[in-house]
N, C-alpha and C positions, 0 to 999 in steps of 0.2 A: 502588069496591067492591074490596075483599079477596080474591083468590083464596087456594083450603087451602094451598097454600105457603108464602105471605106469612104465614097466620094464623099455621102452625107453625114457622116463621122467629123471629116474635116471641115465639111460647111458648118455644119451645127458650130460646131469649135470656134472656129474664126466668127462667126456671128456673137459667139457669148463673149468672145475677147474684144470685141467689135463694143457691145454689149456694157461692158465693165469701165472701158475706157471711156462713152457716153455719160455713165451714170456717173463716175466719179465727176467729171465737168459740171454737169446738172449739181452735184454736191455744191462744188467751188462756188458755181455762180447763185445759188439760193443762199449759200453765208452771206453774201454782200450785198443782196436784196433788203434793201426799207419797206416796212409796209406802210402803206398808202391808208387814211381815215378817210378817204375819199367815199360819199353815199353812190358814187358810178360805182364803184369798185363792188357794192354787195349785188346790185344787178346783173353788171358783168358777170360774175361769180355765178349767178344762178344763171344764167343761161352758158354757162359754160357748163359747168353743171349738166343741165340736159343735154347741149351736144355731146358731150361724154358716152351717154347712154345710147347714142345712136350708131347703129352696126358702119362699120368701117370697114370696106375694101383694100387691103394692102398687096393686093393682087399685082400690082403696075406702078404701085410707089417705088419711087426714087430713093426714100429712106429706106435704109435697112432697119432700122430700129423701128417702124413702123407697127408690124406686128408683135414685136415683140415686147412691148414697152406697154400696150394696152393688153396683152396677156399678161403680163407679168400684175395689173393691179385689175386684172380680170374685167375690163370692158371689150362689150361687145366691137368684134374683130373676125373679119376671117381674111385669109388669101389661101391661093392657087396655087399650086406647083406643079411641076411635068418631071417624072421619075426619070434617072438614067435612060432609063429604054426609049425614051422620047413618046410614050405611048400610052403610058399609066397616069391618068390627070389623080391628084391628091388635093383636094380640100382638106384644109384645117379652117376650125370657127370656134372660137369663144363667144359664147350666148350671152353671158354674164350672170351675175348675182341669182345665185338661187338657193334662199336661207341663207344659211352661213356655209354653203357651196359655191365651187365657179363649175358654171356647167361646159365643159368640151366636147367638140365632134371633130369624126376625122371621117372623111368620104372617101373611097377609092373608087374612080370610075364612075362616079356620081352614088354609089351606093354606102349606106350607112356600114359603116366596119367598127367605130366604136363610137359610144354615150358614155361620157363622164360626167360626173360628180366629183371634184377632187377640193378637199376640202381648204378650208380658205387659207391662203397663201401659200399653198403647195404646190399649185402648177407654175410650173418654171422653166425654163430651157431645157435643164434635167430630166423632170419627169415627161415633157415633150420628148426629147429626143430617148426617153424610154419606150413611151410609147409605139416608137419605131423600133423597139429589139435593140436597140443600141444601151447596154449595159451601165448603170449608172448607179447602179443599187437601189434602186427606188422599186421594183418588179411591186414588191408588195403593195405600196402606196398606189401603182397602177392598176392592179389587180384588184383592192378594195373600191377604186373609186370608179373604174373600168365596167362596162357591158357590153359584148359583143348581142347584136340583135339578134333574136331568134334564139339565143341559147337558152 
């Protein structure tokens, strides 16, 4: 039998392979893209732009890659999760850009458990799923950029 570790061991995993197989496509298909001298093209651009910066629920997406892909270039993002125990709700949320920081939160049960600062491009799937105790060699990276409230 599977303890919640092992379960989320394996999820974590298959999302990153999940993960790599997306991003390499996104490669493929940006070689083959022409840019456009189109003046639509700089406005578009800026308001995408700002939707960028605007917090993103990936709680009930359909995409898996959802959360993970606006972490990964640190815009603001959070979703939900429900622990093995079916009982334990887990917020994660990416705040975004702060300095040359990405700011993370992790809730358990609606309560703050961590506040990071990790510095820029280092929050990853990796140091996520460090953050859960799940071993990845990063402890320190977590530990520097980590606050537990109250301590």
């Amino acid at each position: 039998m599977m303890n919640s570790k092992n379960k989320f061991t394996i999820l974590v995993s298959v999302l990153a392979m999940m993960l790599v197989i997306f991003l390499a496509g996104c490669a493929q298909k940006e070689a083959g893209a022409q840019p456009s001298a189109n003046a639509n093209d700089a406005a578009s651009s800026a308001a995408a732009a700002s939707a960028e910066q605007e917090m993103v629920d990936c709680s009930n997406n359909e995409d898996p890659f959802c959360f993970v892909n606006r972490m990964n270039q640190c815009l603001p993002v959070t979703t939900k999760m429900t622990a093995s125990d079916n009982s334990t709700s887990i917020d994660i949320t990416v705040l975004g850009q702060v300095n040359e920081t990405c700011h993370f939160q992790r809730k358990i049960n609606g309560v703050l458990g961590l506040d990071c600062y990790f510095p820029r491009g280092t929050l990853n799937m990796d140091t996520l799923d460090q953050t859960f105790g799940n071993d990845k060699g990063l402890q320190d990276v977590v530990d520097a950029a980590c606050k537990i409230p109250g301590w």
